[in-house]
N, C-alpha and C positions, 0 to 999 in steps of 0.2 A: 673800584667804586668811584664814581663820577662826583658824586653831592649829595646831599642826605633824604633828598627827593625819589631818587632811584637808585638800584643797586644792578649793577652789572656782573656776572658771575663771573665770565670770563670774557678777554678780547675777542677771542671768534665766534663769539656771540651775535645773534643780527637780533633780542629781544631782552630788556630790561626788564627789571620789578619794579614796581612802585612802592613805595614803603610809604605812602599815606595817599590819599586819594587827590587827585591831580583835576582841578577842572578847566572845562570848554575856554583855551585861547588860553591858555597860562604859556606860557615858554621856560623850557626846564634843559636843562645840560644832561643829552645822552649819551653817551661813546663819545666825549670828549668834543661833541657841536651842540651849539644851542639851536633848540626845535622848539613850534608851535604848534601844540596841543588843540587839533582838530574839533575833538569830541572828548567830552570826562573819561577819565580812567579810576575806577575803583580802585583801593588799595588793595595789594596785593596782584594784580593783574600785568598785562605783560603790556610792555610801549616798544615800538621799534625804532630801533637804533638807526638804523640807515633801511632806504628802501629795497624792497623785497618784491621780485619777478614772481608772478601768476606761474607756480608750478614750482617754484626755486623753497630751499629746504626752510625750515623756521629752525633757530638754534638756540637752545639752552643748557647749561650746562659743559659746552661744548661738543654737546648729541644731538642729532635731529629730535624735536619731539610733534614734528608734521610736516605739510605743505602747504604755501598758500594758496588759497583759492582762489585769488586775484591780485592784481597789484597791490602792495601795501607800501603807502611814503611814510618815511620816520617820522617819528611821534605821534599815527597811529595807535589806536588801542586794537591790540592782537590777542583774538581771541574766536569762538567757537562760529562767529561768522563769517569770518576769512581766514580761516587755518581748519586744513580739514586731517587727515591720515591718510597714509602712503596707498597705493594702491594693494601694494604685498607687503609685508612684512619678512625680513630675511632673519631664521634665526639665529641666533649666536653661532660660532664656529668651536670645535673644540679645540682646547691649548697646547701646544705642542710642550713650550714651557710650565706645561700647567704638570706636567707627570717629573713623578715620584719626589715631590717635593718633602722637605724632610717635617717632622713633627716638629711645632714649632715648643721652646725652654720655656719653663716656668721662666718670670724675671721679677714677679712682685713677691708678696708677703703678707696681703693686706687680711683679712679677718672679719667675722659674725658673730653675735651670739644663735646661735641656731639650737635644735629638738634634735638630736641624735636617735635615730631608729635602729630597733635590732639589725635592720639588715645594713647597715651602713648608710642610709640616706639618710639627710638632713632637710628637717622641716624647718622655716620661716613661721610658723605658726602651727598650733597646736588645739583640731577640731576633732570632735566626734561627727561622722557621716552616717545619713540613712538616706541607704538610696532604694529608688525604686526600680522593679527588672522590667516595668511596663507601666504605661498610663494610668494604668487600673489602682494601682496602689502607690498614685501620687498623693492622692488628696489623703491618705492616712500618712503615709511621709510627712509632709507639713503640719497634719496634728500632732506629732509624737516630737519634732523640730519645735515647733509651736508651745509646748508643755516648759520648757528651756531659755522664755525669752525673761530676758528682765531677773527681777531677786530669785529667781529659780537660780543661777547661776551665781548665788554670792557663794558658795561651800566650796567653790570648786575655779578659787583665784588665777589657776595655772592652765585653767581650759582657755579658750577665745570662744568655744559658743561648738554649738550645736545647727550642724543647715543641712538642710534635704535637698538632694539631688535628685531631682523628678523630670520626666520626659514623657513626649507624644508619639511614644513608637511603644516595641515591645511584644508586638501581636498582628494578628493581621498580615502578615509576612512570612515569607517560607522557612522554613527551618534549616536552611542548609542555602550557602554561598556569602554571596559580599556584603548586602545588606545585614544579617543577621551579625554576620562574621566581624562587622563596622562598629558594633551597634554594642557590642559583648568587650572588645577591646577597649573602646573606651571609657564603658565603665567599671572596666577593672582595673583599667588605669588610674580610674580617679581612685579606686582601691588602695591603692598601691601607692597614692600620694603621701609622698614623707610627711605632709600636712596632716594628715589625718592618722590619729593617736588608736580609732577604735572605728568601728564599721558596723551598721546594721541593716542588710541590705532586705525588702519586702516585696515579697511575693502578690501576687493575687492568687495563684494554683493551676489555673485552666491556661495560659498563656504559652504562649511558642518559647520567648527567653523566660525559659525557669530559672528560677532562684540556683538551684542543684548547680546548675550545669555553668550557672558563673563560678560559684564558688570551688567548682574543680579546676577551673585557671588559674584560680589562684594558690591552690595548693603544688607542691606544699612547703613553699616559701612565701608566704602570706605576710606581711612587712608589719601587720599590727592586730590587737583579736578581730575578727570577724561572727558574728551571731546573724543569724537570719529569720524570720516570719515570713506565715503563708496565711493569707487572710482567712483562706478558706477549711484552713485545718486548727485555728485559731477558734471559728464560730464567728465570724464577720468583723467588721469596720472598729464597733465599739470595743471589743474585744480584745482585737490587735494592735490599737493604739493605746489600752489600759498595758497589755504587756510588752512594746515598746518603750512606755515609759520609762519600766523596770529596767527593761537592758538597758537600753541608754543609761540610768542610771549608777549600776554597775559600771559597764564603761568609760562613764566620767571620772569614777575612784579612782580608776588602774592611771587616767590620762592625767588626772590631778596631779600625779606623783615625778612627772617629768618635768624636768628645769631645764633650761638653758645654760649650752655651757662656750667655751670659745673655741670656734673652726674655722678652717680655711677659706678665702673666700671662692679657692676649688670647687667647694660643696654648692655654690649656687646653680641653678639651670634656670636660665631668662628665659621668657618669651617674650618676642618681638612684637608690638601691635603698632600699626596708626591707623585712624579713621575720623570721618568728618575733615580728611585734607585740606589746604588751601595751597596758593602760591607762595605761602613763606615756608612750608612744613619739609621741603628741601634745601630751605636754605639757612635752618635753625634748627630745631628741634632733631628731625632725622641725624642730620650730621654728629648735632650734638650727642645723642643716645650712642651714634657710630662709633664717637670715642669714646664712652665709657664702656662700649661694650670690646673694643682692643683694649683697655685696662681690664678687663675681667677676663680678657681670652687671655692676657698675659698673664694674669694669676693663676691660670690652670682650669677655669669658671668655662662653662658651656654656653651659648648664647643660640635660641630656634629663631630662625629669619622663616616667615613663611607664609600665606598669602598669595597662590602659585598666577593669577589671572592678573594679581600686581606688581609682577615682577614682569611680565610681558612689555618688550621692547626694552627693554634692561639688563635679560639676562647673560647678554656678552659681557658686562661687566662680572658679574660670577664663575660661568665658569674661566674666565681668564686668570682665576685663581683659583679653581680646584686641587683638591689634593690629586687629584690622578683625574686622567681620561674618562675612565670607569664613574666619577663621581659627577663631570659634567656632562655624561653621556644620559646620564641618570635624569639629571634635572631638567636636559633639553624632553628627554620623554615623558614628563612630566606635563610640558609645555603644550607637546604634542597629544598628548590624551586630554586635554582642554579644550585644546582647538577643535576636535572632533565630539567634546562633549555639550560644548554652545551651538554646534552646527547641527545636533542632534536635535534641542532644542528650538532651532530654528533662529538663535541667536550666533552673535559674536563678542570675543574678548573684549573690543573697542567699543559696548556697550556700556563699560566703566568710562570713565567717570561717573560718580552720580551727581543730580542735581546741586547738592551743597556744594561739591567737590570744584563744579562747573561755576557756581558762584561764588566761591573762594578767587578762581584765577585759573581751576585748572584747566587744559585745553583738550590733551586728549590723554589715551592709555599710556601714550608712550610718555610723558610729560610726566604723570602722576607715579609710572612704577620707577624711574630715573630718582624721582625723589626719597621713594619708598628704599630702595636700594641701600640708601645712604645709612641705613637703620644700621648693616649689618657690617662698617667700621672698614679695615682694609685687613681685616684677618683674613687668613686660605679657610675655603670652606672643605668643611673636613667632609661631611656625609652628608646624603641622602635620604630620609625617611619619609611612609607609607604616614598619613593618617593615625596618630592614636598610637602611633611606634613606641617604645620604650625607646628613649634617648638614651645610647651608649656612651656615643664617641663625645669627647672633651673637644674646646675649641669652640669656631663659630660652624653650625651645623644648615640643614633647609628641611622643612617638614610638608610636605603638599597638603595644603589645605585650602579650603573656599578663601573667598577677598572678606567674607562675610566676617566682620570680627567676635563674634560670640560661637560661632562654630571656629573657628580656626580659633580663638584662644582656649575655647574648650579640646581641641585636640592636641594645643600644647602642653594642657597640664594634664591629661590622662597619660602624655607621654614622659611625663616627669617633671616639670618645669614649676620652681618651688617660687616665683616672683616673675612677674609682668609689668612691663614698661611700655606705655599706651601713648603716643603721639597725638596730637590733635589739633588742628589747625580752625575749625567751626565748632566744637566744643562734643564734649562728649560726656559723661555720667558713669561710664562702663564700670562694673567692680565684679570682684573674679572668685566668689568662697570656692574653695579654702586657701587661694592665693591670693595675695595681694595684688591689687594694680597701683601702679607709680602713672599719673596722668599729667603728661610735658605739655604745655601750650607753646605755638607758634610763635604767639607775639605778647607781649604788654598788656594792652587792649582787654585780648580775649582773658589774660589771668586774673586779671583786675575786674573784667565784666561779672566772669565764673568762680572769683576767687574761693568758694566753698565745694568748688570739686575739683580745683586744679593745686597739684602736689608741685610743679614746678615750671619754674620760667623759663621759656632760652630764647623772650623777648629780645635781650639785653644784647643779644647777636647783632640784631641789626640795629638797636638803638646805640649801639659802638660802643657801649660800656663793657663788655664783654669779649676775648674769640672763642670761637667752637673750640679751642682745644681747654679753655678755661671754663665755659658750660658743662663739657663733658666730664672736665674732672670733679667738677660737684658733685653735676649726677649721679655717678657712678659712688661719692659719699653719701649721698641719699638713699641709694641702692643698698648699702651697706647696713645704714642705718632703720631701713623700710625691714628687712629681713630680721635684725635685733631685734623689730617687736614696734618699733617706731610707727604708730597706724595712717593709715592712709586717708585721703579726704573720703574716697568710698568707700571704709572702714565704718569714719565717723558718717558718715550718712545712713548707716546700714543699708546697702547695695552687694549687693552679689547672691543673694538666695535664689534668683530663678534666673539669671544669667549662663544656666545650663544649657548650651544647644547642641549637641552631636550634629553631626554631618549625616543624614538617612539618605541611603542610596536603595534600591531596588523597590519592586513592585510591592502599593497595599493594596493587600484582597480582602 
């Protein structure tokens, strides 16, 4: 670091940050020379350090994250008008050191109050679910959720609530392959959430995913009771949300009766979010979360890195810690079935950034998954999972999912994932029933703009009161203390009822 004006990440850096917004003809010390400041640079945006050849690499991080597309003299502002992306993208290599790396030792101790399920999983929170098997039997989901808000819930001190889990699919779609097949896992996943104490899943009757036919996945190790309606064997709408009530009702008794008691903090399964990025979200927040989440891999705790379109130009640094070849060979083909599913499209990966992301500072794909990366600490990544997977393996793990964070955090928690931790560098609102989201700000600024939806700072990084490895260890006591019961700003907002998205793949007819 130069001066409190801009941050340099590393010497072989040829671009800085800004760390407050820099204007037209100011002179500011960069890579150790003093330059004048051509044109304003926004905070967070990138200034070049020394000049940069028409074609010659742009460098952050100590990574390419472009090329210039023209001369650039230092103390330009570098940014999406003169830095474009490589002509090709090379992907990662696999690790030779990357095989048969050993399983890495418990080393901590640390602990939760958490919901102990028959089947050995431990819930953060303690909901009854009704979901629905198709669109058709959303809007009675939400009345029978709806019957549960407010003093309906004073009998029943040990619940957190009642929320419907409703979706735009369910029909219209063939009965057999990947869509349907997409679409059934995870909402049996969300079944299956340690979160959820009791389940009422609703039919309409005529639909392609029937009620039946979920409910034999889950047997017949079903993690908590399950009861089902069928609108149309019911006698309609009114009907089946008078006898919803009821079960639900029931339901609530058996889940009233569950306490919290103290487990390991083994028993956590994270999912990893950012979105709304900026130019600081790699060099605060991500980092930061990186290290609480090597404290929870050292507990024996599970952490989902995933978001597979924002790991792109990144993912050399992953698999170069793979538990085996097999596991990076995995993720590269991940990569490679993206590439060929934006081209189908008629797009490409390098379509990310979005707008905000672009106004924050960031420049291109490769810049933004570089930062993203940093979510997932320097633990070996143990495995590979499908979409809506049941998380096995312990350790820091990858789950292929959209960049899209409401379907990819929806596919971490049908896959297990009892607590989420959401990065945000432009602000974000996101909340996750029946898990929690923990939502990190970038900077100062934005938690103090947002301070009613932002759970924490890792401002303090670059305002120097703070290092990453001292953000992260808070963190990760937040972490501890979000999973005890401690609620969240999207909690208190009441956010996360229709933050349901599955990932729909195949044809509607």
């Amino acid at each position: 670091m130069t001066d409190r004006t801009v941050v340099l990440l590393h010497d072989d850096d040829n671009v800085a940050v800004a760390l407050r917004a820099i204007a037209e003809g100011e002179s500011v010390d960069v890579g150790g020379r003093r330059v004048r400041v051509p044109a304003a640079i926004p905070a967070g945006h990138k200034i070049a350090t020394r000049d940069i050849d028409e074609g010659a690499r742009v460098c952050k991080y100590r990574q390419a994250i472009g090329v210039a597309l023209r001369d650039i003299l230092a103390g330009e502002h570098v940014h999406v008008h003169n830095v474009g992306m490589p002509e090709r993208h090379e992907q990662g290599q696999l690790s030779v050191e990357a095989k048969g790396l050993p399983q890495p030792k418990v080393a901590r101790s640390d602990t939760f109050l958490g919901f102990v399920r028959p089947d050995g999983q431990v819930g953060t929170r303690n909901f009854i679910g009704v979901i629905a098997s198709v669109n058709c039997s959303a809007t009675v989901c939400h009345a029978i959720a709806d019957a549960f808000k407010g003093d309906a819930m004073n009998a029943f001190a040990n619940v957190d609530g009642v929320v419907a889990i409703t979706h735009q699919s369910g029909c219209g779609m063939s009965s057999t392959g990947e869509g349907i097949a997409l679409l059934r896992r995870t909402l049996t996943g969300y079944a299956r959430s340690p979160n959820f104490a009791g389940v009422l899943f609703v039919g309409l009757g005529c639909e392609v995913n029937q009620v039946g036919g979920m409910v034999e996945l889950l047997e017949p190790l079903g993690p908590c009771p399950i009861r089902t309606l069928v609108i149309q064997e019911e006698g309609g709408a009114r009907e089946t949300i008078g006898r919803g009530i009821a079960v639900v009702r029931e339901l609530l008794e058996v889940a009233n009766g569950a306490t919290r008691t103290v487990v390991p903090a083994s028993k956590l399964r994270l999912g990893l979010q950012c979105g709304g990025s900026d130019g600081y979200s790699g060099i605060t927040a991500n980092p930061a979360l990186g290290v609480a989440v090597d404290l929870l891999v050292g507990n024996g705790g599970t952490a989902i890195l995933s978001e597979t379109p924002e790991i792109y130009g990144a993912e050399h640094l992953l698999t170069a810690r793979a538990a085996s070849s097999d596991v990076a060979e995995r993720l590269l083909d991940k990569l490679r079935w993206w590439e060929r599913y934006a081209a189908a499209g008629g797009g490409e990966l390098n379509n990310n950034p979005s707008p905000g992301n672009k106004a924050g500072g960031i420049t291109t794909i490769l810049e933004k998954s570089l930062g993203a990366v940093a979510k997932g600490g320097s633990s070996m990544l143990r495995a590979v999972y499908d979409y809506a997977d049941p998380v096995r393996d312990s350790g820091l793990v990858f789950m292929d999912t959209p960049g899209y964070d409401p379907v990819s955090a929806t596919g971490q928690i049908a896959g297990g994932a009892n607590l989420v931790c959401f990065t945000t560098g432009r602000g974000s609102v996101f909340g996750s029933k029946p898990v929690p989201t923990i939502k990190v700000a970038t900077t100062t600024g934005l938690f103090e703009k947002m301070r009613s939806d932002m759970d924490f700072n890792s401002g303090p990084i670059v305002d120097g009161t703070l290092s990453v490895q001292e953000a992260g260890a808070q963190l990760f006591r937040l972490m501890l203390a979000v999973a005890s019961g401690q609620r969240t700003c999207s909690e208190i907002n009441g956010i996360g009822d229709r933050e349901f998205v599955p990932w729909l793949q195949g044809a509607v007819m």
